[in-house]
The first five atom37 places (N, CA, C, CB, O) and aatype in JSON, in Angstrom:
{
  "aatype": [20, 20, 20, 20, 20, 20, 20, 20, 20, 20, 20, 20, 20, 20, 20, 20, 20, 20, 20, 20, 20, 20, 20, 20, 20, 20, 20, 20, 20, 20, 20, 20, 20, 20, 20, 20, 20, 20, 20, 20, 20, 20, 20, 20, 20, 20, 20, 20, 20, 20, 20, 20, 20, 20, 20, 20, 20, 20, 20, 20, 20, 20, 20, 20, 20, 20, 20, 20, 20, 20, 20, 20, 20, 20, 20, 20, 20, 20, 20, 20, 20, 20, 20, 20, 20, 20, 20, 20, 20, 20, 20, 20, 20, 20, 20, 20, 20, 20, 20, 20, 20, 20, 20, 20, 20, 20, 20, 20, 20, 20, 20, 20, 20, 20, 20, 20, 20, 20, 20, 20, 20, 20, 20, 20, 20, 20, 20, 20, 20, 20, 20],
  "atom_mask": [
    [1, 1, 1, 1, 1],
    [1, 1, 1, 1, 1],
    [1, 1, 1, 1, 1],
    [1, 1, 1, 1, 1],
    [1, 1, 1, 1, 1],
    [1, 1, 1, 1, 1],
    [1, 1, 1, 1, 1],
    [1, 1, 1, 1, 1],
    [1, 1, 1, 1, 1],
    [1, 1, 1, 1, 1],
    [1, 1, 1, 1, 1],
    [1, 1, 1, 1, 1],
    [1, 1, 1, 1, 1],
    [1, 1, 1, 1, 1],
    [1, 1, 1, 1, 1],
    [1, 1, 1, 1, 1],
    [1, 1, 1, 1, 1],
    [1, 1, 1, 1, 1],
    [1, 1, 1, 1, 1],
    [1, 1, 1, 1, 1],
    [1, 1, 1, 1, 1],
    [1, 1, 1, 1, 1],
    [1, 1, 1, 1, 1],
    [1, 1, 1, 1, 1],
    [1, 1, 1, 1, 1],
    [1, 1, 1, 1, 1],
    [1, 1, 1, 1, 1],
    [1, 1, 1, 1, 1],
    [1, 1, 1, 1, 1],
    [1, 1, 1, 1, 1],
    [1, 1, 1, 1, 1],
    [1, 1, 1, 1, 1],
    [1, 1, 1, 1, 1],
    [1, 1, 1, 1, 1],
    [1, 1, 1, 1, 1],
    [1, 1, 1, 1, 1],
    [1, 1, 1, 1, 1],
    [1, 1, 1, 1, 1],
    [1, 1, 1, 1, 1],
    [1, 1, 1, 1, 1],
    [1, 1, 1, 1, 1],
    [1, 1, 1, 1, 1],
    [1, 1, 1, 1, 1],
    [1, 1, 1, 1, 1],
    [1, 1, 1, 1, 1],
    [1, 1, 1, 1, 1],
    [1, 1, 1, 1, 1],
    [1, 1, 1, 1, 1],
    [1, 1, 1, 1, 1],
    [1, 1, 1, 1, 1],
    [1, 1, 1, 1, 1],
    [1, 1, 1, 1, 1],
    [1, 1, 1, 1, 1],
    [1, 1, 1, 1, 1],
    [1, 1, 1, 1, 1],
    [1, 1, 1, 1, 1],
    [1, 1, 1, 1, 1],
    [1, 1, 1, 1, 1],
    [1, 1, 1, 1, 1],
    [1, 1, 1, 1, 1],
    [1, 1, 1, 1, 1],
    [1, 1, 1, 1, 1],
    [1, 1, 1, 1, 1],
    [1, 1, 1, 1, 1],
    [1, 1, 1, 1, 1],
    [1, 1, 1, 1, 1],
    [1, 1, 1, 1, 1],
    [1, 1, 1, 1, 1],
    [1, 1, 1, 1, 1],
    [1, 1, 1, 1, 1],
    [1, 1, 1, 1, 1],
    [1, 1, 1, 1, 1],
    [1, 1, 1, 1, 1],
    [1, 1, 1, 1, 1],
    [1, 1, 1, 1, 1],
    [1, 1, 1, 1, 1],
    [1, 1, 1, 1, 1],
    [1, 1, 1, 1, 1],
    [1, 1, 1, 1, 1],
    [1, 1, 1, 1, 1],
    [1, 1, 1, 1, 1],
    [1, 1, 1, 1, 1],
    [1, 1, 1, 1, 1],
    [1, 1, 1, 1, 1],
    [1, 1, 1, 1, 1],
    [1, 1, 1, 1, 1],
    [1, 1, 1, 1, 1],
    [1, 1, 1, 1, 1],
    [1, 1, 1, 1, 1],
    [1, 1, 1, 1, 1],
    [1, 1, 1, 1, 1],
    [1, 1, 1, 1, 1],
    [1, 1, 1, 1, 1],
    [1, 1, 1, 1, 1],
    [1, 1, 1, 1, 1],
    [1, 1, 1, 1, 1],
    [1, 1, 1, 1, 1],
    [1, 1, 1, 1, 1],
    [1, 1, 1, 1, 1],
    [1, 1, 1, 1, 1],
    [1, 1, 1, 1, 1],
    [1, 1, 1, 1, 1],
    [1, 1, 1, 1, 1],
    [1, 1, 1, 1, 1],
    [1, 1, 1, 1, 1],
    [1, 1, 1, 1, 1],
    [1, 1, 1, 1, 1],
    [1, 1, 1, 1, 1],
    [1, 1, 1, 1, 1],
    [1, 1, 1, 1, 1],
    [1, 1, 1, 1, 1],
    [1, 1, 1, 1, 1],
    [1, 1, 1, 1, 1],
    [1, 1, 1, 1, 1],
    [1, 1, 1, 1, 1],
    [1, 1, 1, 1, 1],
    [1, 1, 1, 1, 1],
    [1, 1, 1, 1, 1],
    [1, 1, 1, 1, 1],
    [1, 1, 1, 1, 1],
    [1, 1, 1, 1, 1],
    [1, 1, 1, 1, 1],
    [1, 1, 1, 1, 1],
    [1, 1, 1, 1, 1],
    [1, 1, 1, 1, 1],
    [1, 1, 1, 1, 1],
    [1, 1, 1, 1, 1],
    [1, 1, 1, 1, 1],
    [1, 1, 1, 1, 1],
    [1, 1, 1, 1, 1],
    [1, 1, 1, 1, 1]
  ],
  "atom_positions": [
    [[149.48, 98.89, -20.77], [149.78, 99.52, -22.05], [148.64, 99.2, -23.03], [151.16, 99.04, -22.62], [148.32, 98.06, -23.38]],
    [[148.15, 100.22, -23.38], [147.42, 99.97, -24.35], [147.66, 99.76, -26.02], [146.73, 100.78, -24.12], [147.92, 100.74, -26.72]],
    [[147.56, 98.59, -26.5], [147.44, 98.42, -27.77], [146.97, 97.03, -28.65], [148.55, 98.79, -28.06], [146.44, 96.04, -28.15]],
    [[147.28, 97.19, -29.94], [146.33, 96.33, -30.58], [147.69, 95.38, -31.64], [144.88, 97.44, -31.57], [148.59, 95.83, -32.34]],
    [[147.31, 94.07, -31.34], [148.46, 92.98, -31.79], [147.66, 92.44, -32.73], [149.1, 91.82, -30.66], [146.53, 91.98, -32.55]],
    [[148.45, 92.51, -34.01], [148.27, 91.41, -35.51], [149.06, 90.13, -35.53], [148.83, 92.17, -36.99], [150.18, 89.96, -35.05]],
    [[148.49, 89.46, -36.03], [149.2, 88.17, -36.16], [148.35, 87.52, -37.13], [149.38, 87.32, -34.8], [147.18, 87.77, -37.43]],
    [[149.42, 86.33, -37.73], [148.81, 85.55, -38.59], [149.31, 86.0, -40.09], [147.28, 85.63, -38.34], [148.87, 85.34, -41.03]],
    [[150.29, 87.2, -40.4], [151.24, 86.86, -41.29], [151.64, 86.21, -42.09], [151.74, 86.79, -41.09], [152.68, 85.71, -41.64]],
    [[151.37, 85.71, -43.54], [152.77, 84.52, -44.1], [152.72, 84.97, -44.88], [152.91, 82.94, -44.34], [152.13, 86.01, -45.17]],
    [[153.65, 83.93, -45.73], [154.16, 84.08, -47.19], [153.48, 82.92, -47.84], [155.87, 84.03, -47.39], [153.92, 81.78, -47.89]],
    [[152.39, 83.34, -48.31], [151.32, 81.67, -49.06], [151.06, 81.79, -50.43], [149.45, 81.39, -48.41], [150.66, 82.78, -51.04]],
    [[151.34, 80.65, -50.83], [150.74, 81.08, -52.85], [149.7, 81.46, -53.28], [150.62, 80.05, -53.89], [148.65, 81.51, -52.64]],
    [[149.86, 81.73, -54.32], [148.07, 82.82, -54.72], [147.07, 81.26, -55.05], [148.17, 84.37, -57.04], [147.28, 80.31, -55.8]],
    [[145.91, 81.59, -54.04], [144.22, 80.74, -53.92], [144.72, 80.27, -52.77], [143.53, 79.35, -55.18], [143.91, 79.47, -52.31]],
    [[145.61, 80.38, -52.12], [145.81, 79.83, -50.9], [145.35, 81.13, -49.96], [147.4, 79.26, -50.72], [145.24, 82.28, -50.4]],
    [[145.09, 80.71, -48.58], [144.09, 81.36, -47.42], [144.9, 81.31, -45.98], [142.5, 80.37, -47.27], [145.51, 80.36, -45.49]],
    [[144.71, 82.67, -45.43], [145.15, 82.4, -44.31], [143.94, 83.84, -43.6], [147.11, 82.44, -44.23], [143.06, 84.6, -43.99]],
    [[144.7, 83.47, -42.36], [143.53, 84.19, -40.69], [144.3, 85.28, -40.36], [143.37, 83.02, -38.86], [145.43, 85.0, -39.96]],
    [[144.02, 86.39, -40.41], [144.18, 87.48, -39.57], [143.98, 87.48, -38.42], [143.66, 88.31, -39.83], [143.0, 86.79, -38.16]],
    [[144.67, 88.18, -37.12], [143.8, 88.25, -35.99], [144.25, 89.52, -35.34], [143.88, 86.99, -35.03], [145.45, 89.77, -35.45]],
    [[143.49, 90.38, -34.67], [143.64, 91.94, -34.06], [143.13, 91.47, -32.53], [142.45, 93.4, -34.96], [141.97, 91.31, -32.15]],
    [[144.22, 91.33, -31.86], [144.19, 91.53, -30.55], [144.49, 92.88, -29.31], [144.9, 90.66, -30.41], [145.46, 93.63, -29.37]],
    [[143.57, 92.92, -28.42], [143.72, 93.94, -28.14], [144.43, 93.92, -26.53], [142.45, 94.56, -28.41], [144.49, 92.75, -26.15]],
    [[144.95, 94.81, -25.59], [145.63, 94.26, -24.85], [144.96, 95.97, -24.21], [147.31, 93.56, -25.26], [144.57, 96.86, -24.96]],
    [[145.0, 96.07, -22.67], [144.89, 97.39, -22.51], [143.31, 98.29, -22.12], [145.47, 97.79, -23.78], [142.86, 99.04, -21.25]],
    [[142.82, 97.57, -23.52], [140.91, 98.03, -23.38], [140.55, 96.83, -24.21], [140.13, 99.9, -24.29], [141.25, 96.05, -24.86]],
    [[138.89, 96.91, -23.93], [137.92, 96.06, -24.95], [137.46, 96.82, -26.11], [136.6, 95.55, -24.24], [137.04, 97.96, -26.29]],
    [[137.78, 95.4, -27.11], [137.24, 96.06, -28.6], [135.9, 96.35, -28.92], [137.53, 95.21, -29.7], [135.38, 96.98, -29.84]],
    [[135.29, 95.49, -27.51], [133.75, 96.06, -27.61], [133.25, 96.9, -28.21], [133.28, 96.43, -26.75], [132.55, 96.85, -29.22]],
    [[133.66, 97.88, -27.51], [132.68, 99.62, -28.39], [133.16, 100.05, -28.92], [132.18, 100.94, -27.86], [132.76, 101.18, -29.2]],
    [[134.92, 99.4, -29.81], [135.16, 99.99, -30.65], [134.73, 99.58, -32.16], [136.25, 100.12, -30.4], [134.02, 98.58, -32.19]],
    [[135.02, 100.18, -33.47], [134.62, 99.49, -34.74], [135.85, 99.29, -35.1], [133.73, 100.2, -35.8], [136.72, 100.12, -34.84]],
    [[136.09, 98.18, -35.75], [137.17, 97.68, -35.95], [137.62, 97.62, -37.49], [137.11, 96.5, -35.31], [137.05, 96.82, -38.23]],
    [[138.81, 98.6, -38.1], [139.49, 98.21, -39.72], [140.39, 97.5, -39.71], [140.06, 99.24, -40.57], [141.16, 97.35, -38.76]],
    [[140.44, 96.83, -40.95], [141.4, 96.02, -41.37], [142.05, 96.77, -42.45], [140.9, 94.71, -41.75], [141.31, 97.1, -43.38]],
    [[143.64, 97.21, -42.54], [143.84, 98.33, -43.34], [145.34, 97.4, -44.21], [144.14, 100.06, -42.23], [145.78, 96.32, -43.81]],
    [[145.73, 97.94, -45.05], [147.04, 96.83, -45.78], [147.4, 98.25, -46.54], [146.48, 95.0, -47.11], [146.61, 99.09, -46.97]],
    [[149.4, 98.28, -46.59], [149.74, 98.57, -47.67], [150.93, 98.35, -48.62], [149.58, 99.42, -47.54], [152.07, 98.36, -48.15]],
    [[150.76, 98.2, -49.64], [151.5, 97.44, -50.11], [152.82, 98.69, -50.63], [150.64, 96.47, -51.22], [152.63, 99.87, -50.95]],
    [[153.97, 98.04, -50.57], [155.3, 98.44, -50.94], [154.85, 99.79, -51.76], [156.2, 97.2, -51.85], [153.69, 99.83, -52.16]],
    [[155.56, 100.7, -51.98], [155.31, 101.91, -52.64], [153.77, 102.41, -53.07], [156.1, 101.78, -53.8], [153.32, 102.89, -54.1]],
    [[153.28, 102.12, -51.98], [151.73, 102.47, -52.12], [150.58, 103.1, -51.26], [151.24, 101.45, -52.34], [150.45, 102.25, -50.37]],
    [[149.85, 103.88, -51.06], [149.57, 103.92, -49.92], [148.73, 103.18, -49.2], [149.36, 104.79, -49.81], [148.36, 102.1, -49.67]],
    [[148.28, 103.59, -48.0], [147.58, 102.61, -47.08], [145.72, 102.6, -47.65], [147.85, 103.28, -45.2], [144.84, 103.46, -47.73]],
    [[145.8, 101.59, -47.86], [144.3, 101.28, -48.35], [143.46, 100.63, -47.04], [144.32, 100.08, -49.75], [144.1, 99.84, -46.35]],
    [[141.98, 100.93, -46.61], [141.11, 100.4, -46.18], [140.56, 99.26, -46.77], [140.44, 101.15, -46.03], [139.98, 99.6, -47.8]],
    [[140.46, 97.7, -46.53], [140.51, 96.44, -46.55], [138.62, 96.61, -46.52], [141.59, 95.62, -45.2], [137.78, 97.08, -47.28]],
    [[138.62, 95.82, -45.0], [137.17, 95.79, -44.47], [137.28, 96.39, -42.7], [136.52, 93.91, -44.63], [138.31, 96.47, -42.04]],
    [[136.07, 96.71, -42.32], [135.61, 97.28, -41.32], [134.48, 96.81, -41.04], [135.59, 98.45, -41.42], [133.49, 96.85, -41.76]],
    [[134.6, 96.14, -39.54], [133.25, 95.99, -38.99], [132.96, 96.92, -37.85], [133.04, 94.61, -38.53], [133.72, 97.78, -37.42]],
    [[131.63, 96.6, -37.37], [131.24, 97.56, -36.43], [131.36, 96.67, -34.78], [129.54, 98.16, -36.92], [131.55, 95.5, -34.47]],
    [[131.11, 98.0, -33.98], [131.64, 97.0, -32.78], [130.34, 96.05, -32.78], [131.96, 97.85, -31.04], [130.82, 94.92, -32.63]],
    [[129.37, 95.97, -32.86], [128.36, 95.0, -32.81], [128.6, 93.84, -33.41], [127.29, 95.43, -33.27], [128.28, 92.8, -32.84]],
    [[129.16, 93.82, -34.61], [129.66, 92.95, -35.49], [128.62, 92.61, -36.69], [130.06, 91.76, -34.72], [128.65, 91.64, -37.44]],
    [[127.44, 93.96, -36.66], [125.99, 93.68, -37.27], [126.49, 94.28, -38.44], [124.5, 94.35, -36.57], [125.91, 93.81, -39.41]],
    [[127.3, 95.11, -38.73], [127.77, 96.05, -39.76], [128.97, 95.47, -40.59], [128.18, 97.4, -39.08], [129.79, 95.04, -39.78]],
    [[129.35, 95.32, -41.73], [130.64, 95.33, -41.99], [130.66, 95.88, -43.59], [131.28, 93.83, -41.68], [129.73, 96.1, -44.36]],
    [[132.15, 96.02, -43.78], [131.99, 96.93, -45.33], [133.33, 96.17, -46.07], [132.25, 99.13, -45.17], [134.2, 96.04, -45.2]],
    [[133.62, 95.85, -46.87], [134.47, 94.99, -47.86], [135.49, 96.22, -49.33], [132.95, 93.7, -48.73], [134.88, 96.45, -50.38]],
    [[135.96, 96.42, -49.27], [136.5, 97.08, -50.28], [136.12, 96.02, -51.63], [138.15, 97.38, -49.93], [135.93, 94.81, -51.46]],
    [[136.06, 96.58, -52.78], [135.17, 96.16, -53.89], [136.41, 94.61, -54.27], [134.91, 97.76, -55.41], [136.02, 93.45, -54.39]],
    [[137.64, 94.99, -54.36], [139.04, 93.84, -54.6], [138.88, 92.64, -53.78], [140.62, 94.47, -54.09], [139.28, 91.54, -54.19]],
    [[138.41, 92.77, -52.81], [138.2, 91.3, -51.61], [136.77, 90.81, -51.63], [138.5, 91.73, -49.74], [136.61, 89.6, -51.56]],
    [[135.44, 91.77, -51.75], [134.79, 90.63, -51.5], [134.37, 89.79, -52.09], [134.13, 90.71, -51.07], [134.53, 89.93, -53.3]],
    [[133.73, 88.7, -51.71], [133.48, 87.35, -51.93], [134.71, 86.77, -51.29], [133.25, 86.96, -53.47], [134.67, 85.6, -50.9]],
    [[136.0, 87.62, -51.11], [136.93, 86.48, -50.73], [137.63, 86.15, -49.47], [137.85, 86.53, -51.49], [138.18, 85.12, -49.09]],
    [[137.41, 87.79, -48.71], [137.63, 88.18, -47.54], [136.21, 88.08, -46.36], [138.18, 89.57, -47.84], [135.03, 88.44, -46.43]],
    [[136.81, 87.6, -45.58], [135.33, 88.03, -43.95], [136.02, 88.21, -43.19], [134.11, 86.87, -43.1], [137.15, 87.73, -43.06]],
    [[135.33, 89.14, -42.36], [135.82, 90.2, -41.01], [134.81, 89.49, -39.71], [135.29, 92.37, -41.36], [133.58, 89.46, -39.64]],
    [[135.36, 89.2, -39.21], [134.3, 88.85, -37.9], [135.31, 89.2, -36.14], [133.78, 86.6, -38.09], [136.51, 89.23, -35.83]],
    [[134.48, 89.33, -35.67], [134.85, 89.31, -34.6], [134.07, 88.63, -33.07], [135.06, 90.47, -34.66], [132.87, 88.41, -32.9]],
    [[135.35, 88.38, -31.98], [134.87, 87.86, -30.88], [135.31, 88.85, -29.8], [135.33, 86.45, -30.71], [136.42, 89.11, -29.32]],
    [[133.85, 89.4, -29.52], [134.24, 90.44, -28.23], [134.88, 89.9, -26.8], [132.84, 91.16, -27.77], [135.59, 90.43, -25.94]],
    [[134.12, 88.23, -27.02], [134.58, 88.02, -25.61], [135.61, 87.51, -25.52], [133.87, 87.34, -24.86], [136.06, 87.06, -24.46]],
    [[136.3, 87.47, -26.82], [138.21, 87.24, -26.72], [138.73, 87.95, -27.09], [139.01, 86.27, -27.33], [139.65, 87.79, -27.89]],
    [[138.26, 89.25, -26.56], [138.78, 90.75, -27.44], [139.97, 90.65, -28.87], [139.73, 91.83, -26.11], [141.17, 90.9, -28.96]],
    [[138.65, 90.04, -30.11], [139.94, 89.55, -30.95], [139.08, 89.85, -32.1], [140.66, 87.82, -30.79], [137.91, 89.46, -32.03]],
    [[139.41, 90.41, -33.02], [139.08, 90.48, -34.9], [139.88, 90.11, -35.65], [138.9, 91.75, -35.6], [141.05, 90.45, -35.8]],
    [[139.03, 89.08, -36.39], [139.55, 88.57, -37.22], [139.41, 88.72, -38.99], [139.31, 87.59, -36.73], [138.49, 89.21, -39.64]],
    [[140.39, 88.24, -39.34], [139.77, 88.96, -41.01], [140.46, 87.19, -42.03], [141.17, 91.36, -41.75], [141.66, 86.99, -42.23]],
    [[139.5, 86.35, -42.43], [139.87, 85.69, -42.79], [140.02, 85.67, -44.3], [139.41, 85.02, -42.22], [138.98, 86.1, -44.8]],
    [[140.81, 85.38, -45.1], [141.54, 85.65, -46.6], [141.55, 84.62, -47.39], [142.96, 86.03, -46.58], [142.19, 83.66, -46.97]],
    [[141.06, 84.5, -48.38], [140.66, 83.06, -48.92], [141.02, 83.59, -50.22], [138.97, 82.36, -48.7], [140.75, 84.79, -50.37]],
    [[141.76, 82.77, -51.54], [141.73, 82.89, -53.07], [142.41, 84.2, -52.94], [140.17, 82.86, -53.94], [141.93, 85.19, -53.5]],
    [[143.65, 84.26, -52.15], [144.98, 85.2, -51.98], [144.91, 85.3, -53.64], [146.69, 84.4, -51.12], [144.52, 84.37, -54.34]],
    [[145.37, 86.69, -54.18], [145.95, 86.82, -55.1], [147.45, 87.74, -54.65], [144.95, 87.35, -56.05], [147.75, 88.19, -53.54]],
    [[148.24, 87.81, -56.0], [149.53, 88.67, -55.75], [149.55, 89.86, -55.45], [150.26, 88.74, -56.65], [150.5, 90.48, -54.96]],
    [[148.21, 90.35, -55.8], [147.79, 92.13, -55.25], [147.45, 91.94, -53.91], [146.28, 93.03, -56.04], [147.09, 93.04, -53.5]],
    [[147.4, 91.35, -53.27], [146.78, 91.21, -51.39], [148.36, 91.25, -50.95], [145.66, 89.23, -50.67], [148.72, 91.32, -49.77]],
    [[149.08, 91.21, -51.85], [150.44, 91.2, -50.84], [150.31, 92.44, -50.32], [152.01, 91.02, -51.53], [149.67, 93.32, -50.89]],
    [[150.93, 92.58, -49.19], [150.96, 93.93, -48.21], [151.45, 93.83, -46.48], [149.31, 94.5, -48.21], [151.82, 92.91, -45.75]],
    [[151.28, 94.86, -46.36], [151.14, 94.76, -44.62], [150.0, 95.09, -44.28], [152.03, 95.65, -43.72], [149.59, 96.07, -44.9]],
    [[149.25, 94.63, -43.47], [148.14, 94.51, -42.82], [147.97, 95.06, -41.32], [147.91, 93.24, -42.9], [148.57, 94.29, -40.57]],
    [[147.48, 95.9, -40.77], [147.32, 96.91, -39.78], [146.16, 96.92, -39.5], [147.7, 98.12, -40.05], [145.34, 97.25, -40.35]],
    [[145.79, 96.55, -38.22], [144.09, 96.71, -37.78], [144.05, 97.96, -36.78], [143.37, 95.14, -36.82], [144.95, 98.24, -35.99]],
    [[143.0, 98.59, -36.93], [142.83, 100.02, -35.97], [141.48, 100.05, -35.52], [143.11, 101.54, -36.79], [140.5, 99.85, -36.23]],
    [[141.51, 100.36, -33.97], [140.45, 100.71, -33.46], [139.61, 102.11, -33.62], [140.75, 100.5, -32.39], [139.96, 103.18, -33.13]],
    [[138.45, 101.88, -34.38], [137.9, 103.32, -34.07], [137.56, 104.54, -33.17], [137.25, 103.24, -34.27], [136.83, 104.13, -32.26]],
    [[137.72, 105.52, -33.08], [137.11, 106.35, -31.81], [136.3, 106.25, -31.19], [136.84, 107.25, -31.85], [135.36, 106.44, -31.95]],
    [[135.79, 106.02, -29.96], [134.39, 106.34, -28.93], [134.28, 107.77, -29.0], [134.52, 105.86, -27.16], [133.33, 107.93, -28.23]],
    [[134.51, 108.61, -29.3], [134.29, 109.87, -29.2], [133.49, 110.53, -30.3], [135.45, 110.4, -29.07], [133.08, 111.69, -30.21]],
    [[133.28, 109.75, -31.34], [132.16, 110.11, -32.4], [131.78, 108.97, -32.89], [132.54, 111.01, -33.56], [132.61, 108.06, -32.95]],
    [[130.2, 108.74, -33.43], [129.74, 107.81, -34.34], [130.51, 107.98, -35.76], [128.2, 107.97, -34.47], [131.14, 108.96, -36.15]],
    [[130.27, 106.64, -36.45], [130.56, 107.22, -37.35], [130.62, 105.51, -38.55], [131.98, 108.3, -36.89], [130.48, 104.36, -38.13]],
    [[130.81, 105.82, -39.67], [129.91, 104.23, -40.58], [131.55, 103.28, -40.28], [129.29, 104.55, -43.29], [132.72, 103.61, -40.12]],
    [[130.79, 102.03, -40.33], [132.43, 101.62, -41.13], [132.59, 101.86, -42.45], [132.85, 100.08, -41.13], [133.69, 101.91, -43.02]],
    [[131.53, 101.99, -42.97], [132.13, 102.72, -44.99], [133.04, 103.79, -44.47], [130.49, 103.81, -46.41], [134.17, 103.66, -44.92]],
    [[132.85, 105.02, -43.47], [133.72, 105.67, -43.65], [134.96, 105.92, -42.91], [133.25, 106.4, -43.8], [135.79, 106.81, -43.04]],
    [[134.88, 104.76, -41.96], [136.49, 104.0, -41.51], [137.22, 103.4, -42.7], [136.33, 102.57, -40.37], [138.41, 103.55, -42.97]],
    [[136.74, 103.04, -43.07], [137.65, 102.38, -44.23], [137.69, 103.11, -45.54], [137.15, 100.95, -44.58], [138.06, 102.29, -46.38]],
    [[137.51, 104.12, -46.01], [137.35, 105.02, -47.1], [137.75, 106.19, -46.8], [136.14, 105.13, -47.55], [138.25, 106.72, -47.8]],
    [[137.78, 106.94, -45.78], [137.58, 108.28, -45.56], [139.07, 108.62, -44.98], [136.25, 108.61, -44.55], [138.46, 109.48, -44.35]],
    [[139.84, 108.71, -44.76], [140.83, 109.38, -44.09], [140.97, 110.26, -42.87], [141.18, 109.93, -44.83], [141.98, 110.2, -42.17]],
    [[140.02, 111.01, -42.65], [139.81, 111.98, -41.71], [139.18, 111.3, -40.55], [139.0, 113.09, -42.24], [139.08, 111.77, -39.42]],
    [[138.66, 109.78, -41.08], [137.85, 109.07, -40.09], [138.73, 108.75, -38.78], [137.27, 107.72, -40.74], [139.6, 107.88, -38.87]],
    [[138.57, 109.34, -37.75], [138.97, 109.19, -36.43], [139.9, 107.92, -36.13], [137.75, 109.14, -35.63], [139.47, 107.0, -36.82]],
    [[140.83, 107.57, -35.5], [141.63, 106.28, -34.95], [141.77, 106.18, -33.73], [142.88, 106.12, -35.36], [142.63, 107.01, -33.44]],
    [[141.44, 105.62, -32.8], [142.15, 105.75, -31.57], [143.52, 105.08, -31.36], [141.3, 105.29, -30.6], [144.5, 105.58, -30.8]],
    [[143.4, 103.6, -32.03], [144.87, 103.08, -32.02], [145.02, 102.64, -33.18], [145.27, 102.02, -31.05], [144.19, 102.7, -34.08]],
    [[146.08, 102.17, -33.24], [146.64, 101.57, -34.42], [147.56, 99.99, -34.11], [147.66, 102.81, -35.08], [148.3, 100.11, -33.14]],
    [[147.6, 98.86, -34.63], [148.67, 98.14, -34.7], [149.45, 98.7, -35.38], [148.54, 97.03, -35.06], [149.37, 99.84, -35.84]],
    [[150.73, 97.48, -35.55], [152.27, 97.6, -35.76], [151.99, 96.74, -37.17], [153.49, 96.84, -34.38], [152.85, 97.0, -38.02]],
    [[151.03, 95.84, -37.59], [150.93, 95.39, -38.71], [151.46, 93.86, -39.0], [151.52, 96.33, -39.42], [152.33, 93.43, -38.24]],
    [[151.05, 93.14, -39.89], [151.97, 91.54, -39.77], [151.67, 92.05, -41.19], [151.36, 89.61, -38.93], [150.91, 92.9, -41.65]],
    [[152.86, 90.93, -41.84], [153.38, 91.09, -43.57], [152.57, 89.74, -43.88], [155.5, 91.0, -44.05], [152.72, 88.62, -43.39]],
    [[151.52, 90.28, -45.02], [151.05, 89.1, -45.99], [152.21, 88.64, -47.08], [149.67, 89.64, -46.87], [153.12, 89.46, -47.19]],
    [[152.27, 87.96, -47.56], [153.09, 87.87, -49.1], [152.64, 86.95, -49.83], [154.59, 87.56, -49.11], [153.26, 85.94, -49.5]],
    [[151.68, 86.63, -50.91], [151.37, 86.1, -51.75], [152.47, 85.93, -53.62], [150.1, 86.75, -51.59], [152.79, 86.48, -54.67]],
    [[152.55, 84.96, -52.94], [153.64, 84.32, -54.12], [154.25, 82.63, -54.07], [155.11, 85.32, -53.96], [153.87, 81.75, -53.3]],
    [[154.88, 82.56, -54.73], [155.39, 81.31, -55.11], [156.86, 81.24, -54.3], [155.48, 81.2, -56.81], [157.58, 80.26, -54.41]]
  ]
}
């Protein structure tokens, strides 16, 4: 079966940090580019960060960086997105998706664009930043 497992979930107070992780089960994330996508309660789904399958590329939505990094390990078919100086707006669900092999294409416009291709999707783990 092919698909892609989140984990690393909690409920942590705001400046507190926790690890994402996008596991893949099925295929290698190798050649795919990998988003990190969140959305929060009555809102829609926003693009986070996106790296490329190389891991030479990555793109930050303007709200996270400095506070967020995306990295990944091909040879533990695993991406990770680590979260540091949580605020109460990062609350969300968090969903990582593999990009298409079937077209190039930026991670700016995996994570911005909508029309940008998916091959899979996770099921998502719940951040919650609060007290």
């Amino acid at each position: 079966q092919l698909q892609l497992v989140e984990s690393g979930g909690d409920l942590v107070q705001p400046g507190g940090s926790l690890r994402l992780s996008c596991s893949a089960s099925g295929f290698s994330l190798a050649t795919h580019r990998i988003g990190w996508f969140r959305q929060a309660p009555g809102k829609e789904r926003e693009g986070v960060s996106c790296i490329s399958s190389s891991g030479i590329n990555t793109y930050y939505q303007d709200s996270v960086k400095g506070r967020f990094t995306v990295s990944r390990d091909n040879a533990k078919n695993t991406v990770y997105l680590q979260m540091t100086n949580l605020r109460a707006e990062d609350t969300g669900t968090y969903y990582c998706a593999a990009g298409s092999t079937r077209r190039i294409d930026s991670v700016q416009n995996m994570c911005t664009r909508s029309d940008s291709e998916i091959a899979y999707w996770g099921k998502g783990t719940l951040v919650t930043v609060g007290t």
